[in-house]
PyMOL Python script that loads the backbone (N, CA, C, O; Angstrom):
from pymol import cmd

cmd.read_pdbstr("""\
ATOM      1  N   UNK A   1      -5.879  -0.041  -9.029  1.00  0.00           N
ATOM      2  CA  UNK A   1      -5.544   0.371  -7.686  1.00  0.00           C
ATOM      3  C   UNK A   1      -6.731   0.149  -6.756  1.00  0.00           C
ATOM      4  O   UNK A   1      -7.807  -0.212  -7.233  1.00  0.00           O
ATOM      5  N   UNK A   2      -6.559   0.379  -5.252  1.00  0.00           N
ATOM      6  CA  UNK A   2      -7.240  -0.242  -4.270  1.00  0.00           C
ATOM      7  C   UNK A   2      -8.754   0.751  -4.855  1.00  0.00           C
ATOM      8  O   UNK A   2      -9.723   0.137  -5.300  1.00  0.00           O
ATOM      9  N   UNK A   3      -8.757   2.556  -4.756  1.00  0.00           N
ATOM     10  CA  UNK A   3      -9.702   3.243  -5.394  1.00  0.00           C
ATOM     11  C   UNK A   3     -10.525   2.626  -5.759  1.00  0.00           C
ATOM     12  O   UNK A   3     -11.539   2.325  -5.129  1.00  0.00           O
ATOM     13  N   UNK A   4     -10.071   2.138  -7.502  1.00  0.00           N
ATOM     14  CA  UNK A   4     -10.849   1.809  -8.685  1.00  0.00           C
ATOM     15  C   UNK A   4     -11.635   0.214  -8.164  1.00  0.00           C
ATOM     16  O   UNK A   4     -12.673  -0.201  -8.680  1.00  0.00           O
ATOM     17  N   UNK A   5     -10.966  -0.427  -7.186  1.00  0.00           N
ATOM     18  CA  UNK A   5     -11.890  -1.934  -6.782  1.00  0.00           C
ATOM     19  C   UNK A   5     -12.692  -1.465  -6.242  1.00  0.00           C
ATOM     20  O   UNK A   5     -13.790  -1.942  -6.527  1.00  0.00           O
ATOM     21  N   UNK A   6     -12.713  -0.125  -5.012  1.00  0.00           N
ATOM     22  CA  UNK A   6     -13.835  -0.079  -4.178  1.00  0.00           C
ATOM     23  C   UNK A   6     -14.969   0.619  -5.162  1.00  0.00           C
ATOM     24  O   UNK A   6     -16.120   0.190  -5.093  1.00  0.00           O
ATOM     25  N   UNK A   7     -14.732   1.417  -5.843  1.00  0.00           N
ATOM     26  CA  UNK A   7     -15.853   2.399  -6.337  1.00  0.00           C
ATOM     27  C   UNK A   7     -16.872   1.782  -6.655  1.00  0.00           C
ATOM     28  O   UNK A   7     -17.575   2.637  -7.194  1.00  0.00           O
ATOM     29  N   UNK A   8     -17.464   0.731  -6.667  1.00  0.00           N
ATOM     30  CA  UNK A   8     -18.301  -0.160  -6.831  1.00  0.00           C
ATOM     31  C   UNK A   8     -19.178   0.219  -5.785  1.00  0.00           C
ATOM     32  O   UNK A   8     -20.379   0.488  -5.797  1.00  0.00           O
ATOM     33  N   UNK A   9     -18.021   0.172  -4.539  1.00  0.00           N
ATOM     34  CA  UNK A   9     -18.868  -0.113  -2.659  1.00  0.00           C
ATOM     35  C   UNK A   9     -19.093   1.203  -2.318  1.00  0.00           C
ATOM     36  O   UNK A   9     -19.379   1.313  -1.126  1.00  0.00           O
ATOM     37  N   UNK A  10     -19.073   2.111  -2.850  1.00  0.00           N
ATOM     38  CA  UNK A  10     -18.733   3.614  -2.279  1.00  0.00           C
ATOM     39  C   UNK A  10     -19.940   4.676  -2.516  1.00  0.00           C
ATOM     40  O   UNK A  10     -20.308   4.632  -3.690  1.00  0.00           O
ATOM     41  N   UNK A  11     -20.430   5.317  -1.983  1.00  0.00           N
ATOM     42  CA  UNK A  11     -21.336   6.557  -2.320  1.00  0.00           C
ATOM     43  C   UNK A  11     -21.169   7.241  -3.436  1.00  0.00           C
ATOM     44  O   UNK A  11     -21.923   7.450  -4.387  1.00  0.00           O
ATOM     45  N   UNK A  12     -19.832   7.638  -3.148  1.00  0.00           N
ATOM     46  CA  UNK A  12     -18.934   8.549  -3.621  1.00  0.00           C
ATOM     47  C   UNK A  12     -18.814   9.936  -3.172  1.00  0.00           C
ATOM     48  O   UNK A  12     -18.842  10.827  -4.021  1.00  0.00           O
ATOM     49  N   UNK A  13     -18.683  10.220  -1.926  1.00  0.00           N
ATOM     50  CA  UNK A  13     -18.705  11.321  -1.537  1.00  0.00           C
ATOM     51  C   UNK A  13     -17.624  11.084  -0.694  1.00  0.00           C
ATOM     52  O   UNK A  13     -17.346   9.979  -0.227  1.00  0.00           O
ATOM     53  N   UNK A  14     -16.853  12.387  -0.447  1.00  0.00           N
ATOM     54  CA  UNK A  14     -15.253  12.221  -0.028  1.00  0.00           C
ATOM     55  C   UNK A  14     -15.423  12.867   1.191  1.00  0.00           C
ATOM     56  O   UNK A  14     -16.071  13.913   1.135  1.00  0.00           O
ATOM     57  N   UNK A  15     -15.017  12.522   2.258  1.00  0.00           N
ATOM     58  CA  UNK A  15     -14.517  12.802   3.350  1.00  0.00           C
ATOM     59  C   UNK A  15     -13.556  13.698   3.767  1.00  0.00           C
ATOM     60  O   UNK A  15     -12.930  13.215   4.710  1.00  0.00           O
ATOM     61  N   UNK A  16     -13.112  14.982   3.411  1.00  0.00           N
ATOM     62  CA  UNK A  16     -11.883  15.862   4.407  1.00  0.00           C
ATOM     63  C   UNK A  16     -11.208  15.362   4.782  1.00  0.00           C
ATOM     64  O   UNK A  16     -10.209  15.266   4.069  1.00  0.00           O
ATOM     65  N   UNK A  17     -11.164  14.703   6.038  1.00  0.00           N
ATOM     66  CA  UNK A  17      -9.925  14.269   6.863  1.00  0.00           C
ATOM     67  C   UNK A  17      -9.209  13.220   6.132  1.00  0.00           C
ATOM     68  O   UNK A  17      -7.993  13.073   6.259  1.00  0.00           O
ATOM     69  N   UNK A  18     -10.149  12.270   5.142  1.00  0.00           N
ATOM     70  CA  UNK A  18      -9.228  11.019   4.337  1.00  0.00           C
ATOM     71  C   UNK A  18      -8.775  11.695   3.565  1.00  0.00           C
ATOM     72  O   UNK A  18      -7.836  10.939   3.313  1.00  0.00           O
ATOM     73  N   UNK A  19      -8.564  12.747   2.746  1.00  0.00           N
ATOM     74  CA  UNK A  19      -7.814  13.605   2.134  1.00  0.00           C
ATOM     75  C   UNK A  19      -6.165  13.837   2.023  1.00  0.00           C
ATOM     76  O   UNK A  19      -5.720  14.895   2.468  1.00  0.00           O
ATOM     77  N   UNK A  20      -5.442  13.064   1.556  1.00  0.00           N
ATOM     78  CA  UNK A  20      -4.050  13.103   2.135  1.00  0.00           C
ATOM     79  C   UNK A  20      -3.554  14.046   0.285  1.00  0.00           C
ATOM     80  O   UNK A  20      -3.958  13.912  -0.871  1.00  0.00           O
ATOM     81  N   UNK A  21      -2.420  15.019   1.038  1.00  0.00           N
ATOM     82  CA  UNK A  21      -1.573  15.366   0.465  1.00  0.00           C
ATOM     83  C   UNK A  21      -1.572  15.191  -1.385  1.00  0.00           C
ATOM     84  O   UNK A  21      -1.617  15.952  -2.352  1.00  0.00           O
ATOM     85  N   UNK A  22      -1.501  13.878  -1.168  1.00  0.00           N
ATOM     86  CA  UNK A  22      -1.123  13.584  -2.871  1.00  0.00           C
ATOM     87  C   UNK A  22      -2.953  13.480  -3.808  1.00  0.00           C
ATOM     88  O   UNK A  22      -3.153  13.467  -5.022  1.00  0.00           O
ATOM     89  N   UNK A  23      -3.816  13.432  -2.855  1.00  0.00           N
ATOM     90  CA  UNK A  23      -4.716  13.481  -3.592  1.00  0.00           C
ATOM     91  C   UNK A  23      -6.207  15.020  -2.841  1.00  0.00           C
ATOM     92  O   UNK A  23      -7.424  15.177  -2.943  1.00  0.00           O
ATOM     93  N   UNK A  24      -5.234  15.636  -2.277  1.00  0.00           N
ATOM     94  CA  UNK A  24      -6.245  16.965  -2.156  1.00  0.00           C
ATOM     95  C   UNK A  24      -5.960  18.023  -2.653  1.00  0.00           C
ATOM     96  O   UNK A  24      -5.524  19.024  -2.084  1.00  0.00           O
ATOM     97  N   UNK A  25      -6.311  17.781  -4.332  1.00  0.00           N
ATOM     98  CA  UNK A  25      -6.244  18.517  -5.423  1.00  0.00           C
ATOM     99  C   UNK A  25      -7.572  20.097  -5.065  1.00  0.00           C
ATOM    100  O   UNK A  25      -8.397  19.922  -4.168  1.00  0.00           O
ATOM    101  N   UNK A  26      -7.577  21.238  -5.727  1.00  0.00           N
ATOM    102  CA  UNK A  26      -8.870  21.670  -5.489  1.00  0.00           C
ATOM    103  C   UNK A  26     -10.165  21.198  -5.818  1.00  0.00           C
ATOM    104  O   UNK A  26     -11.241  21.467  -5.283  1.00  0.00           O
ATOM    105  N   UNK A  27      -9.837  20.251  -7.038  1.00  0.00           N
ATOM    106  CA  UNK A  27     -11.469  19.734  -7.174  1.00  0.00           C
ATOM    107  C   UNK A  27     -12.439  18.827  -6.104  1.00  0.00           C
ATOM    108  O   UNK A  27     -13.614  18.810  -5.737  1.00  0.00           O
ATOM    109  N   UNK A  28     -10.791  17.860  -5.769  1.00  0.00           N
ATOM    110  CA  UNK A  28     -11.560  17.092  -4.686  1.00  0.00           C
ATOM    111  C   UNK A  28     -11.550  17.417  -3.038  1.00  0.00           C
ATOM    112  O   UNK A  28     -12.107  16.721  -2.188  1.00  0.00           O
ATOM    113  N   UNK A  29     -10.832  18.563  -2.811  1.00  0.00           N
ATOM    114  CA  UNK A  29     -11.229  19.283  -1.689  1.00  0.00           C
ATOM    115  C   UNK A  29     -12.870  20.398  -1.671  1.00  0.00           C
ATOM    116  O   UNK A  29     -13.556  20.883  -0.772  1.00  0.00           O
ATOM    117  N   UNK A  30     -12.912  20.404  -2.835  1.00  0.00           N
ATOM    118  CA  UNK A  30     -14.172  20.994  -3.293  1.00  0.00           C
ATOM    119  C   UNK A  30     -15.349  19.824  -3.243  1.00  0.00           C
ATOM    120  O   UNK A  30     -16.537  20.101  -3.078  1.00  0.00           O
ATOM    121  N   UNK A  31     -15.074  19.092  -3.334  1.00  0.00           N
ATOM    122  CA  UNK A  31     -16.302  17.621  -3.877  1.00  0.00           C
ATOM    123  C   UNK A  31     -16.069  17.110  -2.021  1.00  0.00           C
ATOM    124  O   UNK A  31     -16.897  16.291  -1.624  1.00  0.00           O
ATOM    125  N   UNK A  32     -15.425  17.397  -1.400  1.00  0.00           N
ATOM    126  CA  UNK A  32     -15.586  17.131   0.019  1.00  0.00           C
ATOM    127  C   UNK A  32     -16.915  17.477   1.195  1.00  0.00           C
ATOM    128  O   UNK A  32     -17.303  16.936   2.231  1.00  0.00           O
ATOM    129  N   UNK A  33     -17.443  18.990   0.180  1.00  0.00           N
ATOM    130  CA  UNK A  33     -18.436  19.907   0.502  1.00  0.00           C
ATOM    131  C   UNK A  33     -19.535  19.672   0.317  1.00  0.00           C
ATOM    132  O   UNK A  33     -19.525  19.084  -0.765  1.00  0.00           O
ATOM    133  N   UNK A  34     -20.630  19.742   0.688  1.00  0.00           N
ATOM    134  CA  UNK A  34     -21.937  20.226  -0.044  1.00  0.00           C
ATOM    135  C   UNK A  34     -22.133  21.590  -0.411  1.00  0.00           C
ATOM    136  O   UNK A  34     -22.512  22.312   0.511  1.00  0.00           O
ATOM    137  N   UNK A  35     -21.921  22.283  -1.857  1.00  0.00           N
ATOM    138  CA  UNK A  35     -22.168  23.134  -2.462  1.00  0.00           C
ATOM    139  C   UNK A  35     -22.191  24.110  -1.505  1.00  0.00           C
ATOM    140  O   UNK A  35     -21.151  24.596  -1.060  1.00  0.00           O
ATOM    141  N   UNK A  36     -23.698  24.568  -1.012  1.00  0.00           N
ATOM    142  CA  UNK A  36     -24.017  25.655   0.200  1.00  0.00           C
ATOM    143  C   UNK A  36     -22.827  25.548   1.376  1.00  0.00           C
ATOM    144  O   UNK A  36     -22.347  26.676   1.494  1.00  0.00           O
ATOM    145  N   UNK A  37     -22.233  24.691   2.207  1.00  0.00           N
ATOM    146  CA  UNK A  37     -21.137  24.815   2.974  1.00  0.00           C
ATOM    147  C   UNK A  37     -19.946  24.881   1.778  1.00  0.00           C
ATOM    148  O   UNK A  37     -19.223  25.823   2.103  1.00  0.00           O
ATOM    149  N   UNK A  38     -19.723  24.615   1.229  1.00  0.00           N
ATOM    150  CA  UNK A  38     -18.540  25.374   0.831  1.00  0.00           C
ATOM    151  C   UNK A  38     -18.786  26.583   0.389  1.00  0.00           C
ATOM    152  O   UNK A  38     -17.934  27.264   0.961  1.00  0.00           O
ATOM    153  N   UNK A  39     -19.432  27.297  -0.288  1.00  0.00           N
ATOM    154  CA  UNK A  39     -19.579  28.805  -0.370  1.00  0.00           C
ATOM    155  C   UNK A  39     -19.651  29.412   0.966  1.00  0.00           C
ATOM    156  O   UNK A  39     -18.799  30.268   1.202  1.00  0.00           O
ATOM    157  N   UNK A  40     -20.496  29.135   1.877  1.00  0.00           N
ATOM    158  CA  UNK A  40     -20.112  29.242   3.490  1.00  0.00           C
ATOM    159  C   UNK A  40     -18.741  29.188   3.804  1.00  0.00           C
ATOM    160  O   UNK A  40     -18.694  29.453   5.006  1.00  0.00           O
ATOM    161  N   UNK A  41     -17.909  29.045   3.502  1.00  0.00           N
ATOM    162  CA  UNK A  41     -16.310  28.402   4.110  1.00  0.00           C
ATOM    163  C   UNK A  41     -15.369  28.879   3.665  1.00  0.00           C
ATOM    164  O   UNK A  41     -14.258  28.905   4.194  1.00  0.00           O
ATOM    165  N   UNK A  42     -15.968  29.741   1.667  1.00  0.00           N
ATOM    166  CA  UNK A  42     -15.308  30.444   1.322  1.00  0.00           C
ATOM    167  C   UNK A  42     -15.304  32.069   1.313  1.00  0.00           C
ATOM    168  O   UNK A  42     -14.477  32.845   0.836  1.00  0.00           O
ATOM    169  N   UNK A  43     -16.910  32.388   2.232  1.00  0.00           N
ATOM    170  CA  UNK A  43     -17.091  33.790   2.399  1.00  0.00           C
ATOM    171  C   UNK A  43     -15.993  33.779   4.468  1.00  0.00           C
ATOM    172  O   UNK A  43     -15.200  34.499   5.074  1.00  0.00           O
ATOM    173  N   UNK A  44     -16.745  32.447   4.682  1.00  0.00           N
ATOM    174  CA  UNK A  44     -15.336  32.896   5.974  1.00  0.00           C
ATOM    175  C   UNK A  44     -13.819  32.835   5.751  1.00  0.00           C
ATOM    176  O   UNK A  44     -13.031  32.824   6.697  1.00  0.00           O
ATOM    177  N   UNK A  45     -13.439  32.795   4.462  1.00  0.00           N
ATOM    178  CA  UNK A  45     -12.036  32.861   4.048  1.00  0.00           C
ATOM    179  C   UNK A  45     -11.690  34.273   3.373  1.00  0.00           C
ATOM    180  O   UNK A  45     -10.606  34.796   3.115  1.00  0.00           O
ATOM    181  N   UNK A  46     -12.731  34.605   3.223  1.00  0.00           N
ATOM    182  CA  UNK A  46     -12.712  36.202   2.293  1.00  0.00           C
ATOM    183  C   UNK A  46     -12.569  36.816   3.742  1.00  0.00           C
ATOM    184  O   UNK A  46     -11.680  37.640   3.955  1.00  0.00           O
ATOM    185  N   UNK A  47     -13.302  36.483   4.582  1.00  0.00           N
ATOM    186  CA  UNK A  47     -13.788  37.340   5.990  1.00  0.00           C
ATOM    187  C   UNK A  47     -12.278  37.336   6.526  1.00  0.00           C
ATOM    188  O   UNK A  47     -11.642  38.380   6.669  1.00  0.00           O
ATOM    189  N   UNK A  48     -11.724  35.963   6.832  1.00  0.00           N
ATOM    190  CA  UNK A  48     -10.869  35.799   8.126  1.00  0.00           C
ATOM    191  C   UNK A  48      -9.177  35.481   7.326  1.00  0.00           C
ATOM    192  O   UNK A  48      -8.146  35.589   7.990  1.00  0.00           O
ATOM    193  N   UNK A  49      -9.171  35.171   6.141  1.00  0.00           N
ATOM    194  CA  UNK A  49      -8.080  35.436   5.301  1.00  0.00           C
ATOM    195  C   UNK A  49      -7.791  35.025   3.997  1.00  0.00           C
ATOM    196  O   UNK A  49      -7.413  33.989   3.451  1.00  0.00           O
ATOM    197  N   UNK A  50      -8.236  36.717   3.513  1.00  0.00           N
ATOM    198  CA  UNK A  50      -8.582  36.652   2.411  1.00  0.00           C
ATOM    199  C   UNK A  50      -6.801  36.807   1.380  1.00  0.00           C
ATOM    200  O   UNK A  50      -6.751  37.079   0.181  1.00  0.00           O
ATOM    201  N   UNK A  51      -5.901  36.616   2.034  1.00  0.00           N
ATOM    202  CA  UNK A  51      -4.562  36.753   1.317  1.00  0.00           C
ATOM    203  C   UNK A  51      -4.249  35.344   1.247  1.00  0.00           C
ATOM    204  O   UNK A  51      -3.385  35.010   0.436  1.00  0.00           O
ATOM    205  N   UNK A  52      -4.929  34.264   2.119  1.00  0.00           N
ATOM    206  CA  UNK A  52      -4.708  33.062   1.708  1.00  0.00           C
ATOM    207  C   UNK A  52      -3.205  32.412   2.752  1.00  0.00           C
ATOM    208  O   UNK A  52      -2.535  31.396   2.564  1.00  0.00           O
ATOM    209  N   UNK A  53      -3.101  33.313   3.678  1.00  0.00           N
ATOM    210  CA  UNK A  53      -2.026  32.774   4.524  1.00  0.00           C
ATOM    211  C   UNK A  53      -2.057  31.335   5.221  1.00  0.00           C
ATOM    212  O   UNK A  53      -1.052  30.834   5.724  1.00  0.00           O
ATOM    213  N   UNK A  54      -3.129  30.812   5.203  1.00  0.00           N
ATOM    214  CA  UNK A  54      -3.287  29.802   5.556  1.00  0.00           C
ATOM    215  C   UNK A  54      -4.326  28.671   4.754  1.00  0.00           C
ATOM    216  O   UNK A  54      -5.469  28.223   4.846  1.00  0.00           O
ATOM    217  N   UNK A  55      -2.914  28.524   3.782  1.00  0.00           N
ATOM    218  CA  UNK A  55      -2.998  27.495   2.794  1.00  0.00           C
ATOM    219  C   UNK A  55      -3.030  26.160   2.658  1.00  0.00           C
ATOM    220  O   UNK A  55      -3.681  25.632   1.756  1.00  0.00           O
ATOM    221  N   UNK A  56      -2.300  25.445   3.577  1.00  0.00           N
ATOM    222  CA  UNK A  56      -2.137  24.381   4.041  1.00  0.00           C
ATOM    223  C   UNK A  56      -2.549  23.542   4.143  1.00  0.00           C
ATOM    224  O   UNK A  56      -3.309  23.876   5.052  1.00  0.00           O
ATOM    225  N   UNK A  57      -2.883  22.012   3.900  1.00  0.00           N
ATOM    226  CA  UNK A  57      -3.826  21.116   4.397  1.00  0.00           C
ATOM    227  C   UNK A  57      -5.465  21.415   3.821  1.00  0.00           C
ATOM    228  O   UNK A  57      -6.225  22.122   4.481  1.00  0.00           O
ATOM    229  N   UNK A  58      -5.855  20.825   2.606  1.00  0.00           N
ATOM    230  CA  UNK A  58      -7.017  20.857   2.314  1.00  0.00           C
ATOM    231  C   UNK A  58      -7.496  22.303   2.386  1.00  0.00           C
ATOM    232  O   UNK A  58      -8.412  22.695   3.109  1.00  0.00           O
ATOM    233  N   UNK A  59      -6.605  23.223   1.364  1.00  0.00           N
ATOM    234  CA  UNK A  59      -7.088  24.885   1.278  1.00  0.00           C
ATOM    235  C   UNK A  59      -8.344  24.979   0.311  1.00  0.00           C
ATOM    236  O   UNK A  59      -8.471  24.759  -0.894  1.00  0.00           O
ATOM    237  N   UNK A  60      -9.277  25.417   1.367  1.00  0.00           N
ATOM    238  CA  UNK A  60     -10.232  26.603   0.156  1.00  0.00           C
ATOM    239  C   UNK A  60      -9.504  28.015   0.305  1.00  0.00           C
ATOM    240  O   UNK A  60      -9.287  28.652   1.336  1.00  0.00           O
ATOM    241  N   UNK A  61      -9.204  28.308  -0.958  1.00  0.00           N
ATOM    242  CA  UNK A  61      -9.015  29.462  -1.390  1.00  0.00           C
ATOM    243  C   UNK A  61      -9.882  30.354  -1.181  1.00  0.00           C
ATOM    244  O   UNK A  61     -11.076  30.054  -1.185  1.00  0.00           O
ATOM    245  N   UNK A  62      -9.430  31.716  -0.942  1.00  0.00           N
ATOM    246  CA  UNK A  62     -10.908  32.784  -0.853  1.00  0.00           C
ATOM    247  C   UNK A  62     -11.444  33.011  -2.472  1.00  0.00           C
ATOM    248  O   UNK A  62     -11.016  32.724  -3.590  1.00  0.00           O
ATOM    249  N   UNK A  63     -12.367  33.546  -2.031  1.00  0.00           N
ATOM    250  CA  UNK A  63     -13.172  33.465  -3.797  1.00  0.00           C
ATOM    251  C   UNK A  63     -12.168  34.941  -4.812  1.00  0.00           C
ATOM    252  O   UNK A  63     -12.521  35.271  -5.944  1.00  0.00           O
ATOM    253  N   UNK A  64     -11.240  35.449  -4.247  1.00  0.00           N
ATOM    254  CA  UNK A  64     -10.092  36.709  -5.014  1.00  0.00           C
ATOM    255  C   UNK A  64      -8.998  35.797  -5.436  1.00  0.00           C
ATOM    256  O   UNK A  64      -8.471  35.904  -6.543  1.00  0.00           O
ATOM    257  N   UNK A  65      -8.650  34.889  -4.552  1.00  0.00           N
ATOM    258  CA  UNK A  65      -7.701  34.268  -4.911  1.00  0.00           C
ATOM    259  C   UNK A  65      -7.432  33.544  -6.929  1.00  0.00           C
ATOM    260  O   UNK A  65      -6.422  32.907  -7.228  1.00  0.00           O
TER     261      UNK A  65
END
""", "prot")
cmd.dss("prot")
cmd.show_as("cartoon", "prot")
cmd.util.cbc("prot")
cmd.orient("prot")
């Protein structure tokens, strides 16, 4: 697949917004981050909703979830 030709040309660090549906699994919505901002992103999800109502589209989960 197109992926496996580029990975050659690639950093490998994933982008958020290229993130579509069929491939923004949690690992690679996680690998989108640098470590320190995502723990950042998941204490403002504990903060601002921590029941997870807004799941949608490239979810970090709060860290209860």
């Amino acid at each position: 697949d197109a992926r496996t030709a580029l990975a050659p040309h690639t950093t490998g660090q994933i982008y958020a917004n290229f993130l579509h549906d069929v491939d923004a699994s949690a690992e690679r919505v996680r690998a989108a981050y640098a470590p320190e901002t995502y723990r950042r992103l998941v204490a403002l999800k504990d903060r601002y909703d921590p029941t997870n109502m807004f799941r949608f589209n490239r979810n970090i989960p709060p860290s209860g979830a």
